[in-house]
N, C-alpha and C positions, 0 to 999 in steps of 0.2 A: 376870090370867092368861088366862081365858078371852076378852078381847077380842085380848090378841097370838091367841089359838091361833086365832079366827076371821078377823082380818086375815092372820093365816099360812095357812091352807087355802084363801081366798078368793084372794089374790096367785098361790098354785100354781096353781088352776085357772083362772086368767086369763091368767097371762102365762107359758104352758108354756114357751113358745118363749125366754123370757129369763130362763130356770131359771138359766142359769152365771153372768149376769151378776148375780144374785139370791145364789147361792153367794159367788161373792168379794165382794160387802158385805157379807154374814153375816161370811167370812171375817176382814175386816178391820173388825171392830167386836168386840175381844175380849171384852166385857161380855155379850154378847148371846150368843156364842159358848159362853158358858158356862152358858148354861141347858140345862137335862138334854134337852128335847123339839129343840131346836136342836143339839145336841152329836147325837144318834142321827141327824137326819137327816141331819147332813152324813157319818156311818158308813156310812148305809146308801147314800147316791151314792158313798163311796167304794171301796165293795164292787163296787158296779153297773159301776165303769171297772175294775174288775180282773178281772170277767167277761167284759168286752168284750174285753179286750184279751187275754185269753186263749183267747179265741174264735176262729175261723175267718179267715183271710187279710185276706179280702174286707172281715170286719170292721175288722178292724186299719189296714187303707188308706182305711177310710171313717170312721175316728174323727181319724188322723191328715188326714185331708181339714177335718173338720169340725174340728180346731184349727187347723189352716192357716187358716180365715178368720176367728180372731178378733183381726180389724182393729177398730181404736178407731170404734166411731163411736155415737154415743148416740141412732142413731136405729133403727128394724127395719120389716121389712113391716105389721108388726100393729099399729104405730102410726097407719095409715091407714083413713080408709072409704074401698072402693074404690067409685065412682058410677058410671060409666058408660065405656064404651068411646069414645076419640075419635080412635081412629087404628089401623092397623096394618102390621106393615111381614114380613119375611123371617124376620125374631129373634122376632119377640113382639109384644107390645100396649102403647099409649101410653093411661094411662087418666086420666081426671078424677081426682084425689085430695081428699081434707080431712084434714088432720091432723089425729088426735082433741083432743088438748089445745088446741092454739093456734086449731083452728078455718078456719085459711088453708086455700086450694083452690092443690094444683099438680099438673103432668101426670106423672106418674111410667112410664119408658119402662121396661117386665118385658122382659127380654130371655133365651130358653132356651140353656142352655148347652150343651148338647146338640146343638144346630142350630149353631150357632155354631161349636163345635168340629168337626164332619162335615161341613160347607160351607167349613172354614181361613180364616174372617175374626177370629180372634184377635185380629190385630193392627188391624186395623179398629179393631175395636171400642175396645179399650186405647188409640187413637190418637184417637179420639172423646172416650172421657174424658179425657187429656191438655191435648186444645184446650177442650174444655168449663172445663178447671179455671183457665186463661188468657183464658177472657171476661170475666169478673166484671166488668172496669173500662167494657164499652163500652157503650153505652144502645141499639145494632141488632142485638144477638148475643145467643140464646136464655141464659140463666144459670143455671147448678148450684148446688145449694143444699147436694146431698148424694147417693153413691153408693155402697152397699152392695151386697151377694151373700150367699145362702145357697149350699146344696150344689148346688143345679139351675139359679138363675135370677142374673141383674145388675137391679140398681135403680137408675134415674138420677131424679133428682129436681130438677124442672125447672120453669121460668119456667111457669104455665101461660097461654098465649094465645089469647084466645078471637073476635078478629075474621072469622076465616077466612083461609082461602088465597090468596094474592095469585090464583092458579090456580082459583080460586072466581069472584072478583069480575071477574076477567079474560072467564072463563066468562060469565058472566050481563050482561054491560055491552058484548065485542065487543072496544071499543078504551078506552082511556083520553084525556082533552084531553091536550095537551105539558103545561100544569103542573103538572096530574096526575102521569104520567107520568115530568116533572123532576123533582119531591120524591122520589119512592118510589127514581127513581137516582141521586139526589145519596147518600140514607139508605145504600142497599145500598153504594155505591161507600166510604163513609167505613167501613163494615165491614170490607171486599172490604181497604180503606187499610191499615186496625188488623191487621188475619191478617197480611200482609205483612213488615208493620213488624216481627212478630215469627219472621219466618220460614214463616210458613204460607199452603200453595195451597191454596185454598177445592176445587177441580174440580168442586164439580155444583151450578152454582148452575142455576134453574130454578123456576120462579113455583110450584111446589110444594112448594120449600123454602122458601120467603118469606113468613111470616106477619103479616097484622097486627093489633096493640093492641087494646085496647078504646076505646082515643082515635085509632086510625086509623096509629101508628108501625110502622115495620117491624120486626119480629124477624126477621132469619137464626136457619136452624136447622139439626140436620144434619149434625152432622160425620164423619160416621165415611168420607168418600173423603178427607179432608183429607191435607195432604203435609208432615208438619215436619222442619224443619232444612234447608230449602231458602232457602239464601244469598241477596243479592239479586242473582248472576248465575247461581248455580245452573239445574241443570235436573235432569228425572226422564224414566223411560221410561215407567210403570207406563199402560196400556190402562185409563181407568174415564172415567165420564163418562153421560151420558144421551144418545140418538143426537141429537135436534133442533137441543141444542147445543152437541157436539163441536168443537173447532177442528180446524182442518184438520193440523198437527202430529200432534194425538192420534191423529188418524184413519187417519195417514200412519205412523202407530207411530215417529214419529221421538221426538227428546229434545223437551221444554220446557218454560216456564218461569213464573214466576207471570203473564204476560200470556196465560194461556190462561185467567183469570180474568178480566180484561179483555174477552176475546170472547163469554166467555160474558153477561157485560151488556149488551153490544152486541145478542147475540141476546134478550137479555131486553125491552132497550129498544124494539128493532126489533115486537118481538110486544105490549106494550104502547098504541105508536101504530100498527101497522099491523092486527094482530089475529090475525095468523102470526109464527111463527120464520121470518127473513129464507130458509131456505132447505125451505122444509117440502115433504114431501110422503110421500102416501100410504104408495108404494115406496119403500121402504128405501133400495134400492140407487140409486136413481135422486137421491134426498135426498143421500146422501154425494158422488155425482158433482156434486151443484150448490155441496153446502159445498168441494169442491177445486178446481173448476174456472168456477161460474157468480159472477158481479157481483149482491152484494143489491139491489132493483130500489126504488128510494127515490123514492116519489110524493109530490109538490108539497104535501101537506097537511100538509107536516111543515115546520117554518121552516129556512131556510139553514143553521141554527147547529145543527140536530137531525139534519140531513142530514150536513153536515160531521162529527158528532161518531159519528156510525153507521160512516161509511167510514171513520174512525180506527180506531174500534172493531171493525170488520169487516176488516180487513187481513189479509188468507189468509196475508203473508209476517209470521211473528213478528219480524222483525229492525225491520221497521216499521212495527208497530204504537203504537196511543198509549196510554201507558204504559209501552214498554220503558226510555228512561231513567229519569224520574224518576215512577216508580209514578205513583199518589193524585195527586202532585202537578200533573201535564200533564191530569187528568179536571176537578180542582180551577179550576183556572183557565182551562179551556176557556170559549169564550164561551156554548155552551150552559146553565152553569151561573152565568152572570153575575148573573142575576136570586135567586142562592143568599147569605144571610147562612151562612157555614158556621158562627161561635161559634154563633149563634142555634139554628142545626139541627141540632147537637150538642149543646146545653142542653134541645131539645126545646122552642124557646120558638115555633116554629113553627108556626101552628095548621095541620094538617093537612086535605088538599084533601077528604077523604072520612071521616068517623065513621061506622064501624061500631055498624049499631043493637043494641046487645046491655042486656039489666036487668040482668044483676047474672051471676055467674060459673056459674050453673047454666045460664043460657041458651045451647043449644048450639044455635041455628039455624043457624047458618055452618059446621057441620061436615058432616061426611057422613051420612046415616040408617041406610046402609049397614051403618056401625061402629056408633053410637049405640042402634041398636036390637039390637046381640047383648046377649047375657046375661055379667054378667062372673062368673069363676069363683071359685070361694070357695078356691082352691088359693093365689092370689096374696100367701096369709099364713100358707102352709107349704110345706115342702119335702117332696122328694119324699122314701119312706120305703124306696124299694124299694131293696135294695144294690146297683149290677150294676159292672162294669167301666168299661164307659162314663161310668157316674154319679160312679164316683171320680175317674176322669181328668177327668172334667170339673168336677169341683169345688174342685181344687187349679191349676186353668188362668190364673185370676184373680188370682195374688199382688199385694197393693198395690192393688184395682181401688177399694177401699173409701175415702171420703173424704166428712169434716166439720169444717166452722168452728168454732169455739168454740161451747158449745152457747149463749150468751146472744144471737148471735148470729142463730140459728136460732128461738129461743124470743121474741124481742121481741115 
């Protein structure tokens, strides 16, 4: 009796926060249920909800908030130490994670709901989980493992990747050699293939979403400008994109179509072996007049087949550009890419042109210091308490945002 009643008090004060999920195993363990100290407690929780609920408006929208998110998933924030900050973005913070039991380190992106809802990227965000929950199969595409919400924030729980930023090493190196340069866009383009295949425009590809491995592999990451349910002749209007490598349709605010994916590799490629975006400059405005109207200017240091495959890929007119008929496939068997095994480089049997020097998953030297050196907040494993209007609307915003595999899964 006395070791239940201290594993009982010890559990409460440790896992406050997974007090109901705690209730309904008590609940459905009728053996248990019937001990006198376990019979009162579950009386006096069920006192406490009939006080709430006959409490104040406010309450009442914030208990029905807080049943609204209980989506299945066997994981919570407080299953984490949170280590260190390694990113941040609009919404929130992307942080080094370790899960306490298993021990595994991943990036878990805290995103406020609150910002989210007064800035109207809802559907952003919901469209980012969607495609994040369609990567699982591809070996270039960041992977979800698992995504929860409390009343204030969203949880993604993600591949962690620790080589740095294509946009890092871009930085510190100038240009890349061509087979350099070839690998990382054969990598990107077989992703760029996969999104397609299933209907999805990547739109902001840009060596700041391009991460890679600790073996030197690319991860795509990123999705939240993503476009699904776009046909493969489909087209969209929506303005989004990052200006350096807008294609000239976006910019023109006309329709288009997933070959505005395509250009934007082109401009990836281009700044790779040259060391600029094909149309960069300081001025803005002067920038946009070169992506509508100037010719990328393709210096000799690039071989025929790199040059050829830029002006493809650089085509102001979507109608022809390469890619527009047969996706992947016309990038695939361009001759620039002749020197590509593609089974090989989809197996990852590839040894990669450059290994990122990193010890072991705590070594954040390829990130920024910037991040790395804020303090993380000890909030990241509670919710907020205060009730306001805002707080409710925004906590019932996320229906379905919650998602987990099988927990054996998860646990291996």
């Amino acid at each position: 009796m006395k070791t239940f009643k201290r594993s009982f008090i010890t559990f409460i004060k440790e896992r406050k926060m997974g007090l109901n999920d705690f209730i309904q195993k008590l609940v459905s363990t009728p053996h248990i249920c019937q001990h006198v100290e376990v019979n009162n407690f579950l009386k006096i929780d069920e006192n406490q909800n009939e006080d709430t609920e006959n409490g104040p408006p406010e309450s009442q929208v914030y208990l029905k908030a807080r049943s609204s998110l209980a989506e299945e998933t066997q994981i919570k924030p407080y299953d984490f130490d949170y280590l260190k900050i390694i990113g941040k973005g609009s919404f929130g913070k992307v942080l080094l994670a370790r899960h306490k039991e298993t021990t595994r380190y991943y990036a878990v992106k805290v995103l406020q709901k609150k910002i989210i809802m007064k800035k109207k990227e809802h559907k952003h965000i919901m469209a980012e989980r969607s495609v994040l929950m369609k990567n699982i199969k591809h070996p270039f595409l960041v992977g979800l493992h698992y995504s929860f919400q409390t009343t204030d924030k969203l949880y993604f729980v993600l591949d962690y990747v620790n080589g740095g930023e294509l946009f890092y090493h871009l930085q510190r190196e100038r240009i890349f050699l061509e087979p350099r340069a070839r690998f990382y866009a054969a990598e990107i383009a077989s992703a760029l293939g996969y999104l397609h295949s299933l209907h999805i425009v990547y739109r902001d590809l840009k060596p700041e979403n391009i991460l890679l491995d600790s073996q030197g592999h690319i991860v795509l990451t990123d999705f939240g400008l993503c476009k699904e349910g776009l046909e493969d002749n489909g087209t969209t209007t929506t303005f989004c994109g990052t200006p350096e490598y807008l294609a000239p349709e976006v910019l023109q605010k006309q329709a288009y179509d997933r070959t505005v994916d395509w250009w934007c590799l082109g401009s990836v490629l281009y700044e790779m072996l040259y060391g600029l975006p094909p149309f960069y400059s300081r001025n803005t405005a002067e920038m946009y007049n070169n992506i509508l109207h100037k010719s990328p200017v393709l210096k000799p240091n690039v071989s025929n087949a790199g040059r050829d495959l830029l002006e493809g890929l650089l085509q102001k007119d979507r109608t022809k550009r390469l890619g527009v008929k047969d996706d992947f496939l016309e990038l695939k068997y361009h001759s620039f890419f002749s020197p590509i095994n593609w089974e090989d480089l989809m197996a990852k049997k590839i040894t990669p042109p450059y290994i990122p020097s990193v010890s072991g998953p705590t070594d954040l030297r390829h990130f920024d210091p910037e991040f790395t050196h804020l303090p993380v907040s000890s909030s990241l494993c509670t919710e907020t308490l205060t009730v306001t209007s805002s707080v409710t609307e925004a906590a019932g915003a996320f229906p379905g945002f919650s998602y987990g595999p099988p927990a054996e899964h998860f646990f291996m």
